[in-house]
PDB file with SEQRES, HELIX, SHEET and CRYST1 records, atoms N, CA, C and O in Angstrom:
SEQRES   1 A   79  UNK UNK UNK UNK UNK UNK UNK UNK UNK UNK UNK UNK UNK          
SEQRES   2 A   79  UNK UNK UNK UNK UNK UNK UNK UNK UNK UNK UNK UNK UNK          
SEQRES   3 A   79  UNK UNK UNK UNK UNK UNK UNK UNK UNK UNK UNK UNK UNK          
SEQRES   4 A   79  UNK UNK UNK UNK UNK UNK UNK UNK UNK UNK UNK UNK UNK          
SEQRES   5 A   79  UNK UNK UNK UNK UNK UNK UNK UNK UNK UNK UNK UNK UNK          
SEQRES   6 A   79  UNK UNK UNK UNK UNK UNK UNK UNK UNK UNK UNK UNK UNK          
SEQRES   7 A   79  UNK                                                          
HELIX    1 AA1 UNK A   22  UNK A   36  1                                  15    
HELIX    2 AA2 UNK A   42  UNK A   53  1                                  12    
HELIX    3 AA3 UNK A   56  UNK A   60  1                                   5    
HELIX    4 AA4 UNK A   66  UNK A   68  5                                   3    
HELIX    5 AA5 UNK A   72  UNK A   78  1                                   7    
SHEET    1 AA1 3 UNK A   5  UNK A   6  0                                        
SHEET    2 AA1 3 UNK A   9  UNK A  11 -1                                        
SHEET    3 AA1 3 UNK A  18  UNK A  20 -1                                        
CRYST1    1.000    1.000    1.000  90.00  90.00  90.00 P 1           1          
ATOM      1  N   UNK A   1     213.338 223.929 196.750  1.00  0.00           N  
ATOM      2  CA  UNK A   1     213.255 222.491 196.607  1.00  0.00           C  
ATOM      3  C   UNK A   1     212.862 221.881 197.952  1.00  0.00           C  
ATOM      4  O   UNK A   1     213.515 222.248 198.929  1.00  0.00           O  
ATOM      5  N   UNK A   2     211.727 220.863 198.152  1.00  0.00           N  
ATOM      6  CA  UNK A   2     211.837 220.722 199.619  1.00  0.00           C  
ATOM      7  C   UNK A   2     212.302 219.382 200.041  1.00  0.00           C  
ATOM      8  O   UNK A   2     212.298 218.622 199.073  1.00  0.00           O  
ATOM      9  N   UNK A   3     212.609 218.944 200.882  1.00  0.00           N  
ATOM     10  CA  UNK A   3     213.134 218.106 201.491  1.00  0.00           C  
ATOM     11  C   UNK A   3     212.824 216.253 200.943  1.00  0.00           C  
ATOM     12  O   UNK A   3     211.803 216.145 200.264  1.00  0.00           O  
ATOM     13  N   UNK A   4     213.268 215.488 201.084  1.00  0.00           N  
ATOM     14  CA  UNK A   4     212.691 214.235 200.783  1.00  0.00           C  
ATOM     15  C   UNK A   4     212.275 213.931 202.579  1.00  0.00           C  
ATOM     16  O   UNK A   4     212.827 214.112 203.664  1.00  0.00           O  
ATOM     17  N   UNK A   5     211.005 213.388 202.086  1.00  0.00           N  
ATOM     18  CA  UNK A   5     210.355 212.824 203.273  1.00  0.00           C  
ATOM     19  C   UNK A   5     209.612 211.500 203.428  1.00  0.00           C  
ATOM     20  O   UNK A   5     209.767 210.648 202.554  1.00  0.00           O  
ATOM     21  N   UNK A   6     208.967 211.305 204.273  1.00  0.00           N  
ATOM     22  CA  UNK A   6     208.159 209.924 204.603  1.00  0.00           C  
ATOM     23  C   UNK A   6     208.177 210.231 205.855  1.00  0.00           C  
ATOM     24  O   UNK A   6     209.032 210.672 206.624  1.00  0.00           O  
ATOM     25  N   UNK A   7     206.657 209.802 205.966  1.00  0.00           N  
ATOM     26  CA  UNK A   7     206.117 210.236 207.127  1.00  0.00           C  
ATOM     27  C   UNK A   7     206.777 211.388 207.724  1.00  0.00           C  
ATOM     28  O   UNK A   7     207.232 212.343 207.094  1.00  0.00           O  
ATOM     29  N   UNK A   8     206.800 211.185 209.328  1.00  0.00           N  
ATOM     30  CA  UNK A   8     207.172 212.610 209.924  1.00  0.00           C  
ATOM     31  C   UNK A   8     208.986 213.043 209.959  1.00  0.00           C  
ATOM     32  O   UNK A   8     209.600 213.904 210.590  1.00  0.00           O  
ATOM     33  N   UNK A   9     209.429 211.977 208.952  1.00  0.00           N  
ATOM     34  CA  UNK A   9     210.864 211.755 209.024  1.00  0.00           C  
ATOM     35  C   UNK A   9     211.405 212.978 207.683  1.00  0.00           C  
ATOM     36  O   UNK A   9     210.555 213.055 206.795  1.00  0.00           O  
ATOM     37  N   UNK A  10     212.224 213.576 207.534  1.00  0.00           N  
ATOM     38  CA  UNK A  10     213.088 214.132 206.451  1.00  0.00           C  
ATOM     39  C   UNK A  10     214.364 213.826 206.426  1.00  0.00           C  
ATOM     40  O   UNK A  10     214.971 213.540 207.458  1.00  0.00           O  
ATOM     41  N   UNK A  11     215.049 213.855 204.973  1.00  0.00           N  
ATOM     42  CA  UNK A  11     216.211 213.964 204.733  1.00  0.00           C  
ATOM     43  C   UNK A  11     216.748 215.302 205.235  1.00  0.00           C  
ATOM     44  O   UNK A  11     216.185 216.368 204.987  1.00  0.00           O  
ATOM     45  N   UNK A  12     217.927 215.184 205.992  1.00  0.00           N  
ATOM     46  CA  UNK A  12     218.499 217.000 206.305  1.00  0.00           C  
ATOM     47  C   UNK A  12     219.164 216.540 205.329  1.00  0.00           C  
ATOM     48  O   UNK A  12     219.635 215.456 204.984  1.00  0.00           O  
ATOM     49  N   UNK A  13     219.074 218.258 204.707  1.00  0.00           N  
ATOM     50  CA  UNK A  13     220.310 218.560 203.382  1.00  0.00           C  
ATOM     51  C   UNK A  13     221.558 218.514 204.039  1.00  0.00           C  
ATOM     52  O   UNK A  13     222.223 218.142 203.072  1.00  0.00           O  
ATOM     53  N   UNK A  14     222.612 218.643 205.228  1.00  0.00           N  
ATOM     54  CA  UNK A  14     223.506 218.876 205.371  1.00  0.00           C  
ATOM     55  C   UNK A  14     223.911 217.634 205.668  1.00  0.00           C  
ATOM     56  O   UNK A  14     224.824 217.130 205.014  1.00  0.00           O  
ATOM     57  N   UNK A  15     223.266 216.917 206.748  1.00  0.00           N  
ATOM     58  CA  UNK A  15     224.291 215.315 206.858  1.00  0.00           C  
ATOM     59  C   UNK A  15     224.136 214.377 206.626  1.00  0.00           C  
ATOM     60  O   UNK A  15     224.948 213.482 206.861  1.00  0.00           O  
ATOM     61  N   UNK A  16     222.627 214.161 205.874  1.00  0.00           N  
ATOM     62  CA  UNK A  16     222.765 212.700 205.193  1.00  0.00           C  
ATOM     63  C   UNK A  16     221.850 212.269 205.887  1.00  0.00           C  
ATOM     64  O   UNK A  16     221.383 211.260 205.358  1.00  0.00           O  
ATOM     65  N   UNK A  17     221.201 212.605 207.097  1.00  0.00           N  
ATOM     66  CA  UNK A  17     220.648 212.035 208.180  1.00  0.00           C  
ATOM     67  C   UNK A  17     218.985 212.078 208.449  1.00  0.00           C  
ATOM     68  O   UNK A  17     218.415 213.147 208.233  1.00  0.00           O  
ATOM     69  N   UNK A  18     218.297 211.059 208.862  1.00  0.00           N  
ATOM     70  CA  UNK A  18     217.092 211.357 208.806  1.00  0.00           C  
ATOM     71  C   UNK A  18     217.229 211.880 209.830  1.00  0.00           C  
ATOM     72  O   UNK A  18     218.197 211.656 210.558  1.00  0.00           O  
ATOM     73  N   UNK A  19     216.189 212.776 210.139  1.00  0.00           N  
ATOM     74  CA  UNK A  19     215.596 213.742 211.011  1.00  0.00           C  
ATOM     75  C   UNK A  19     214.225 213.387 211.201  1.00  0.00           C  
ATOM     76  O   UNK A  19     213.710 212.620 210.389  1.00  0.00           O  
ATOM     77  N   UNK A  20     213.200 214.080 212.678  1.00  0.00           N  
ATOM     78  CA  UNK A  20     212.110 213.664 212.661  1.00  0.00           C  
ATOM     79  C   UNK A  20     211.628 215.500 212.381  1.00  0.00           C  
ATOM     80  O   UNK A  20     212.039 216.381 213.137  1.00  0.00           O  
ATOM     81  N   UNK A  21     210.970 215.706 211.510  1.00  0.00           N  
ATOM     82  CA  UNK A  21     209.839 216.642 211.789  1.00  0.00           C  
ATOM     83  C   UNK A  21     209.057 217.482 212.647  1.00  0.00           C  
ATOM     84  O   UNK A  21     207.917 217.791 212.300  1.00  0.00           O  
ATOM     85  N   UNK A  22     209.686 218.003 214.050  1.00  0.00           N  
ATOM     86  CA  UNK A  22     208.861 217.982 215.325  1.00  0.00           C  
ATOM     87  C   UNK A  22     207.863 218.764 215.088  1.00  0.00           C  
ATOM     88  O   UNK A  22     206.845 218.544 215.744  1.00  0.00           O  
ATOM     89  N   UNK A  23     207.851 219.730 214.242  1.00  0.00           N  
ATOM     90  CA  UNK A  23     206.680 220.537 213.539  1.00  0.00           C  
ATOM     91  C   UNK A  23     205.761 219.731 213.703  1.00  0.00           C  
ATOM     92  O   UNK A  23     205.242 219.722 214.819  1.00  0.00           O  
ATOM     93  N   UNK A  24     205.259 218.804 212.679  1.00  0.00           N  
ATOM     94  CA  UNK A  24     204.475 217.881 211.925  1.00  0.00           C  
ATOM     95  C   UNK A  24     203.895 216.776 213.671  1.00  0.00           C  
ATOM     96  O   UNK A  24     202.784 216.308 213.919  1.00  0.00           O  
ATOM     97  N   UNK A  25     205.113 216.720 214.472  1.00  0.00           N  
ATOM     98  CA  UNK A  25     205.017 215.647 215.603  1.00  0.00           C  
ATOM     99  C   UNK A  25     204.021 217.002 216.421  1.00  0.00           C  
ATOM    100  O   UNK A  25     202.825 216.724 216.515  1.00  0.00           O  
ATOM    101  N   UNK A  26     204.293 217.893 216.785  1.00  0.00           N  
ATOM    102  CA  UNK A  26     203.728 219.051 217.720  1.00  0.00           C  
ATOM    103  C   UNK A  26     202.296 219.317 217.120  1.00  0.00           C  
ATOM    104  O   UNK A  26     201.361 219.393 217.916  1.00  0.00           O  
ATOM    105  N   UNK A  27     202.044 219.474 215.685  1.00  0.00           N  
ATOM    106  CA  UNK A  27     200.753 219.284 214.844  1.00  0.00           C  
ATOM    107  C   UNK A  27     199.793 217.955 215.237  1.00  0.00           C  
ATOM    108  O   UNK A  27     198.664 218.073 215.711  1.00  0.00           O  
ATOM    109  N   UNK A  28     200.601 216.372 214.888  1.00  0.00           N  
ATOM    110  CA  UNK A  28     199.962 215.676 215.545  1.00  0.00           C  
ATOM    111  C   UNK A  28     199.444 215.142 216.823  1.00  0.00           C  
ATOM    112  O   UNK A  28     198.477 214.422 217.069  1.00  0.00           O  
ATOM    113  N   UNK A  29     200.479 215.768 217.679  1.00  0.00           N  
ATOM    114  CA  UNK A  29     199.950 215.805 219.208  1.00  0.00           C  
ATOM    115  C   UNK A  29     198.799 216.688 219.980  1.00  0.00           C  
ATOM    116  O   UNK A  29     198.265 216.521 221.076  1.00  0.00           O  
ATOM    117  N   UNK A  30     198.626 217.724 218.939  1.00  0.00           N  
ATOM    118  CA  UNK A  30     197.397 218.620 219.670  1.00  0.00           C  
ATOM    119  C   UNK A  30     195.864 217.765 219.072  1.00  0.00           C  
ATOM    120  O   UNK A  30     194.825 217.648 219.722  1.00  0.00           O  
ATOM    121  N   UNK A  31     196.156 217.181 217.480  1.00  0.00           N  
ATOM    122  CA  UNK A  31     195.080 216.345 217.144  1.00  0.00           C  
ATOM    123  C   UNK A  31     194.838 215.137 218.318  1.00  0.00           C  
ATOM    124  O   UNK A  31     193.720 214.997 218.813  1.00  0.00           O  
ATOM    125  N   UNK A  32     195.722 214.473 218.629  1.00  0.00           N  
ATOM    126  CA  UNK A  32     195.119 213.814 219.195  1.00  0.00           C  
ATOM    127  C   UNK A  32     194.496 213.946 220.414  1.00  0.00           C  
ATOM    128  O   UNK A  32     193.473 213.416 220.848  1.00  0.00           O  
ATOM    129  N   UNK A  33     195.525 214.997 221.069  1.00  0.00           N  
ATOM    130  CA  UNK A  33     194.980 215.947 222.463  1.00  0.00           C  
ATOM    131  C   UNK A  33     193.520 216.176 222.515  1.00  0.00           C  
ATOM    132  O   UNK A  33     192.836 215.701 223.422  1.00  0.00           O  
ATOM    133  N   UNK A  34     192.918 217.060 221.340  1.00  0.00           N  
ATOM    134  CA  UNK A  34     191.603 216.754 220.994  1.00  0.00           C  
ATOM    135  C   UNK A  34     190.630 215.429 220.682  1.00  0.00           C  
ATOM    136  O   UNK A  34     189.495 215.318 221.147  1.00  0.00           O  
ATOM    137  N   UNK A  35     191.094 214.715 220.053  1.00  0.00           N  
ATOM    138  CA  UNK A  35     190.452 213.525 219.876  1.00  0.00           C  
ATOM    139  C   UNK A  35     190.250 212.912 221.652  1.00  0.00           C  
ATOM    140  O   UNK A  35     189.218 213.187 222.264  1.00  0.00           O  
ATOM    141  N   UNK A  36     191.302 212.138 222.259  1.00  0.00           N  
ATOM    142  CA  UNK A  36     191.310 212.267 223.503  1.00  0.00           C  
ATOM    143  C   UNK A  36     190.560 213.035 224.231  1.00  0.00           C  
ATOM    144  O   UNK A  36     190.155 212.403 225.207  1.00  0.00           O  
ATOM    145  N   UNK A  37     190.137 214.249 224.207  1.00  0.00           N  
ATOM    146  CA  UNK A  37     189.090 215.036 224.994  1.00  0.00           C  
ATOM    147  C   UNK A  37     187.885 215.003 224.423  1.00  0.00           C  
ATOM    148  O   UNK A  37     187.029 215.781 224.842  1.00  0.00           O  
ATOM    149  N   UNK A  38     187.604 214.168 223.440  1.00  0.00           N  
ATOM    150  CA  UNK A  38     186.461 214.267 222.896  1.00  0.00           C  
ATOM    151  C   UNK A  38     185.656 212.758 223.600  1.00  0.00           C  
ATOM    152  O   UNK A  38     184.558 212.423 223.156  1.00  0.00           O  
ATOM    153  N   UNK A  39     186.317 211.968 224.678  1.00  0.00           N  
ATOM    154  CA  UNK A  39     185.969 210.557 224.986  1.00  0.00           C  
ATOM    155  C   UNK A  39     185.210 210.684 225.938  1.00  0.00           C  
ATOM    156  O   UNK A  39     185.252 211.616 226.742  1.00  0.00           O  
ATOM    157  N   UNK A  40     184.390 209.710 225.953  1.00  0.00           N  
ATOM    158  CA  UNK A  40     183.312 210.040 226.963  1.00  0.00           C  
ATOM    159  C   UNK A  40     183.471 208.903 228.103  1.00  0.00           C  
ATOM    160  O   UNK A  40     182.906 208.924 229.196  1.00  0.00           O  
ATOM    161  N   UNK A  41     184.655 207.567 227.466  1.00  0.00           N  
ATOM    162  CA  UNK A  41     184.712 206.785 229.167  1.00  0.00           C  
ATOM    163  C   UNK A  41     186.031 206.310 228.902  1.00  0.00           C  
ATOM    164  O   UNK A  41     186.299 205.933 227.762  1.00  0.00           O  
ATOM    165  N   UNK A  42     187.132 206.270 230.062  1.00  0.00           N  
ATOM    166  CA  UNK A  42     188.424 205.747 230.107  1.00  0.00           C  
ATOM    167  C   UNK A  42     188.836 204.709 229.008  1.00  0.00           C  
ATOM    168  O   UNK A  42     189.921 204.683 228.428  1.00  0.00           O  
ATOM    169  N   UNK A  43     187.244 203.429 228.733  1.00  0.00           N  
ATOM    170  CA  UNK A  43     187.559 202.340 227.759  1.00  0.00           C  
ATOM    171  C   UNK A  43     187.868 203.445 226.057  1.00  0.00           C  
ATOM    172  O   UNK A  43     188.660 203.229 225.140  1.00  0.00           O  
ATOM    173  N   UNK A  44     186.956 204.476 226.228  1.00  0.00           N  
ATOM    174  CA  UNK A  44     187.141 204.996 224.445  1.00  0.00           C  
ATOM    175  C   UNK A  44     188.362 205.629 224.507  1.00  0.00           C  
ATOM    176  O   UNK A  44     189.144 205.473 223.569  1.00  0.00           O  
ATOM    177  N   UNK A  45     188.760 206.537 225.752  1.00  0.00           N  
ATOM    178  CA  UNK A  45     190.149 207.303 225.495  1.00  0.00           C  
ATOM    179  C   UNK A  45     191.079 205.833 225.585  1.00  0.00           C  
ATOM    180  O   UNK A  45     192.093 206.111 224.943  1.00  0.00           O  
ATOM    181  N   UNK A  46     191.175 204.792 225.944  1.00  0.00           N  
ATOM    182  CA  UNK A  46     191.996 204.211 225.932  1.00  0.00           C  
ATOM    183  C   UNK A  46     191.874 203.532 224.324  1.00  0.00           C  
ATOM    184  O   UNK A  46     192.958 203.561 223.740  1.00  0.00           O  
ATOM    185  N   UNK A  47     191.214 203.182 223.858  1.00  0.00           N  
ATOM    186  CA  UNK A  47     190.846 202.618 222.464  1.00  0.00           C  
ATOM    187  C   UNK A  47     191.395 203.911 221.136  1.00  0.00           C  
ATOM    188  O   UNK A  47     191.936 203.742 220.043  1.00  0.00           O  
ATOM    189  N   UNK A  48     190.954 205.171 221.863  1.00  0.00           N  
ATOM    190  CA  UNK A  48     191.622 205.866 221.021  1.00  0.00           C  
ATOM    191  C   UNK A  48     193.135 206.525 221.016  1.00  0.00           C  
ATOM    192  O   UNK A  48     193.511 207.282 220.122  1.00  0.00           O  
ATOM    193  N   UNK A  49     193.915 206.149 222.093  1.00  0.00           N  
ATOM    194  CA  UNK A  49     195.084 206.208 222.421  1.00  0.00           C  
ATOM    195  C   UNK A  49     195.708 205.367 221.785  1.00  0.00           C  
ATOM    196  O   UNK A  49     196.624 205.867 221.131  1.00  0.00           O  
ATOM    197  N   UNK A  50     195.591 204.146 221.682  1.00  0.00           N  
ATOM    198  CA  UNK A  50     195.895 202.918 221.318  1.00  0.00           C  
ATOM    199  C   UNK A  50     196.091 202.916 219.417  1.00  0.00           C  
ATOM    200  O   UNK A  50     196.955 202.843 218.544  1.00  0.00           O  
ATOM    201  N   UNK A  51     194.785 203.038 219.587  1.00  0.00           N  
ATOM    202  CA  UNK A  51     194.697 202.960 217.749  1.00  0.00           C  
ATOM    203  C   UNK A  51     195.565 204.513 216.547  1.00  0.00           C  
ATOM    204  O   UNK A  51     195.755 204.604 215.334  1.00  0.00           O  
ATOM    205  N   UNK A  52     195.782 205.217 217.448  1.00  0.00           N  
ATOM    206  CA  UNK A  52     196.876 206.639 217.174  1.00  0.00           C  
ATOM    207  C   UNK A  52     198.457 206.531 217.585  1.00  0.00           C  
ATOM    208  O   UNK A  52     199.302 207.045 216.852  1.00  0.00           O  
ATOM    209  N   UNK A  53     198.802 205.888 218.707  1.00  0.00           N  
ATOM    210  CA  UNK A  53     199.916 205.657 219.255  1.00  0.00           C  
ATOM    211  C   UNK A  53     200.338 204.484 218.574  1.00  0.00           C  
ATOM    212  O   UNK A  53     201.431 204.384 218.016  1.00  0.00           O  
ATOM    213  N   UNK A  54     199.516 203.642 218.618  1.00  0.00           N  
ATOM    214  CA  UNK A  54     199.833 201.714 218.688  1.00  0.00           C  
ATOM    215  C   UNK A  54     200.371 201.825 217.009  1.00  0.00           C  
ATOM    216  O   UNK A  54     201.262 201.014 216.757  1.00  0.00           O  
ATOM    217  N   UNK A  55     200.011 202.583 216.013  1.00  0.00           N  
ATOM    218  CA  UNK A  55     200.938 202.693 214.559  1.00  0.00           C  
ATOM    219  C   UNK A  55     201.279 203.886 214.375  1.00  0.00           C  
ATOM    220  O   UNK A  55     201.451 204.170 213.190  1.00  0.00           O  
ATOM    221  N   UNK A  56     201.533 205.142 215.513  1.00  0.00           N  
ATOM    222  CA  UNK A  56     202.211 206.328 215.157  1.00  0.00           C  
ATOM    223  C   UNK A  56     203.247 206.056 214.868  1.00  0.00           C  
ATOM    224  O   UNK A  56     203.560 206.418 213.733  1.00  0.00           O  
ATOM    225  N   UNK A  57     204.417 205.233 215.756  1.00  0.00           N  
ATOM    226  CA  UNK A  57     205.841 205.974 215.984  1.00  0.00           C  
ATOM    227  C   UNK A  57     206.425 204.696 214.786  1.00  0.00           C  
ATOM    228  O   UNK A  57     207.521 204.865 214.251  1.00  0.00           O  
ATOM    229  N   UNK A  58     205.681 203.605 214.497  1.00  0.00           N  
ATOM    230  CA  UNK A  58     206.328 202.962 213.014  1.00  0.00           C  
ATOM    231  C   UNK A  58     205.681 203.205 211.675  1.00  0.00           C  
ATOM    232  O   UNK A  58     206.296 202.981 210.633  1.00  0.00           O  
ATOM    233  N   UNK A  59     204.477 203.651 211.691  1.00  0.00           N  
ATOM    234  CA  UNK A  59     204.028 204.370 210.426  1.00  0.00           C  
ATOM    235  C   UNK A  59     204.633 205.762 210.218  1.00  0.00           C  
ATOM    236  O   UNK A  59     204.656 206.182 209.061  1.00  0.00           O  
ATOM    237  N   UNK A  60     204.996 206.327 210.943  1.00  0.00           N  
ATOM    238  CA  UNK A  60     205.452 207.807 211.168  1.00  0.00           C  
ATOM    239  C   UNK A  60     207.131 208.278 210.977  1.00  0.00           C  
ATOM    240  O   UNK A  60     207.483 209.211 210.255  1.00  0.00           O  
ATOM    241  N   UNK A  61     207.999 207.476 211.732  1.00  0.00           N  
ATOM    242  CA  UNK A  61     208.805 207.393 212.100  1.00  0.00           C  
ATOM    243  C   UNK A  61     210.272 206.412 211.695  1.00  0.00           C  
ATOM    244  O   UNK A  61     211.474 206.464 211.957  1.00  0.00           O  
ATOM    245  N   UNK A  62     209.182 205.368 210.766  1.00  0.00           N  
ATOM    246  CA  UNK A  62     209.914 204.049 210.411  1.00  0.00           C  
ATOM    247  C   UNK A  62     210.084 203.200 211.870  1.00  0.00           C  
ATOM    248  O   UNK A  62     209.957 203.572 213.036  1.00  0.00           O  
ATOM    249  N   UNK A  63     210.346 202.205 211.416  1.00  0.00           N  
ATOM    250  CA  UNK A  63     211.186 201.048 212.308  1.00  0.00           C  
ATOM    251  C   UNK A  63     212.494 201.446 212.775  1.00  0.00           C  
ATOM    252  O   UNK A  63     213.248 201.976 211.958  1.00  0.00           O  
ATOM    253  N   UNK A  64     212.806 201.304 213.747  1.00  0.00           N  
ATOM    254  CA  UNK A  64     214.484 201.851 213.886  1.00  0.00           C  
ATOM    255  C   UNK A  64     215.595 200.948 213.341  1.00  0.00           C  
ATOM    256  O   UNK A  64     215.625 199.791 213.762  1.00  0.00           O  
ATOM    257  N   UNK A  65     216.382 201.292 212.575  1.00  0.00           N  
ATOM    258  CA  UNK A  65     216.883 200.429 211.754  1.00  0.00           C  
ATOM    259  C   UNK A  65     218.463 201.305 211.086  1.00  0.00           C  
ATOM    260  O   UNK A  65     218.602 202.359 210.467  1.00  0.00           O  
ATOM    261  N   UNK A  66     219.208 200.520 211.458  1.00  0.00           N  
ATOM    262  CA  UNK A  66     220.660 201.257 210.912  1.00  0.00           C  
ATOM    263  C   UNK A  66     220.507 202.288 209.579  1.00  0.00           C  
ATOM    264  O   UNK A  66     220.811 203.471 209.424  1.00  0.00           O  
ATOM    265  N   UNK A  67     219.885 201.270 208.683  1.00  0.00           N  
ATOM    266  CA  UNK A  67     219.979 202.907 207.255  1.00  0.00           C  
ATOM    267  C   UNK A  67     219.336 204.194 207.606  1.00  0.00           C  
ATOM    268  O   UNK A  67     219.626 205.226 207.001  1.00  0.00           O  
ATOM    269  N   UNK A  68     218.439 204.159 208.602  1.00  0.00           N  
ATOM    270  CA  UNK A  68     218.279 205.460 209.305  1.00  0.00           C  
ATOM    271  C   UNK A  68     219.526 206.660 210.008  1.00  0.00           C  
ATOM    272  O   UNK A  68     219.325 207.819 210.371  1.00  0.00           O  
ATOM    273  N   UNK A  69     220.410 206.112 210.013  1.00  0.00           N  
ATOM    274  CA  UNK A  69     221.570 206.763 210.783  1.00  0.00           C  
ATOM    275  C   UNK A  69     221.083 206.547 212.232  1.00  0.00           C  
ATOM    276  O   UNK A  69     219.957 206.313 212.671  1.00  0.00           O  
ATOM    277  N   UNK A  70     222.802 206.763 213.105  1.00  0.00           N  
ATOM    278  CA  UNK A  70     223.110 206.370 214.139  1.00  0.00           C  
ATOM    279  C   UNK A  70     222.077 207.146 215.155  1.00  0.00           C  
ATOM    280  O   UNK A  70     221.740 206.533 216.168  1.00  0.00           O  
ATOM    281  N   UNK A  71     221.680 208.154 214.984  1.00  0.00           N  
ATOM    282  CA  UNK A  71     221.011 208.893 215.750  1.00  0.00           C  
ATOM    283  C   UNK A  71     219.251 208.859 215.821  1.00  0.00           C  
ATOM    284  O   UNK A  71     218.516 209.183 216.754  1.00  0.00           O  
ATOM    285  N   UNK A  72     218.872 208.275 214.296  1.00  0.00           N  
ATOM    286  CA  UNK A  72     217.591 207.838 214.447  1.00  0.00           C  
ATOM    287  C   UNK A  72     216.580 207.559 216.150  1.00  0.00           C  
ATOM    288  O   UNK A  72     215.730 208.184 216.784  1.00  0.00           O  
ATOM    289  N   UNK A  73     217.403 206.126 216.306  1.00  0.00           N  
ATOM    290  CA  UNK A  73     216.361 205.814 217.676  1.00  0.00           C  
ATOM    291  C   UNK A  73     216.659 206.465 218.475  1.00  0.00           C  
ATOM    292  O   UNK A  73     216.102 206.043 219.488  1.00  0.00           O  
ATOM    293  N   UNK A  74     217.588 207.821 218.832  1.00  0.00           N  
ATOM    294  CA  UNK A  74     217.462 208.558 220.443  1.00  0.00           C  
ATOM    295  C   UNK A  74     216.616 209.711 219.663  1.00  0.00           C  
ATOM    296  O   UNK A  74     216.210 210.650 220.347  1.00  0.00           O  
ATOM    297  N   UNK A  75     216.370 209.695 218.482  1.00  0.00           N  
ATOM    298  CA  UNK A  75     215.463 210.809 217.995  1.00  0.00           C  
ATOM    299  C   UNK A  75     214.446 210.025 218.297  1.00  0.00           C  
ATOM    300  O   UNK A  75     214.319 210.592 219.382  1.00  0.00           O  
ATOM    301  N   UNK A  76     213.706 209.329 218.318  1.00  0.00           N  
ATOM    302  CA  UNK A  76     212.752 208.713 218.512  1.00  0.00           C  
ATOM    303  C   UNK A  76     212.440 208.552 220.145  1.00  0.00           C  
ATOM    304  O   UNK A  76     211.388 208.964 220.632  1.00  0.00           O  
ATOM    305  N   UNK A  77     213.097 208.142 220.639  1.00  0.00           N  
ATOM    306  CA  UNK A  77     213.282 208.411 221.944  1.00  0.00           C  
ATOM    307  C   UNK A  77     212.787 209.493 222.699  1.00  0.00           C  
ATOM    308  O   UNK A  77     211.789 209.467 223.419  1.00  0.00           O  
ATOM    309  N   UNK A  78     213.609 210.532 222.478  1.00  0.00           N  
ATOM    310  CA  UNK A  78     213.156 212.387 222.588  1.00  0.00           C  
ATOM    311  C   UNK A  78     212.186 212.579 222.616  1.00  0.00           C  
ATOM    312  O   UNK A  78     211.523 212.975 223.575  1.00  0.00           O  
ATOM    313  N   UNK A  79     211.793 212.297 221.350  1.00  0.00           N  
ATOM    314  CA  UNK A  79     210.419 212.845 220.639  1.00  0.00           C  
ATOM    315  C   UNK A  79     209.386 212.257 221.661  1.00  0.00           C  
ATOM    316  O   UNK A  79     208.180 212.443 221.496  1.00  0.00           O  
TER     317      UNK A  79                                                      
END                                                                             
């Protein structure tokens, strides 16, 4: 059975607690690593930093927000 998810977040079966995915986070960081090396002037790596980062960590991650559990935002943090 696998996990309930959204975005890079899962339910852990044992405490109730969202969790982040670091799999899925370590997957998306080499994409962009590449994308980023693919820029040809500071303005595009910065445009493409921006437009990957600027809705990663709340499209990805949720908003930090109590029904997440207490530990949510230092997971976010970490990460």
């Amino acid at each position: 059975m696998n996990p309930v998810s959204m975005g890079l977040l899962y339910l852990s079966p044992n405490g109730g607690e969202w969790a982040i995915n670091q799999t899925a986070v370590d997957t998306h960081v080499r994409q962009l690593s590449k994308q980023l090396a693919k820029t040809d002037s500071i303005l595009s790596w910065i445009q493409t930093w921006n437009s990957c980062i600027g809705l990663f960590f709340s499209d990805t991650f949720g908003k930090p927000a109590n029904w997440f559990g207490p530990n949510h935002f230092d997971a976010i943090i970490s990460t």
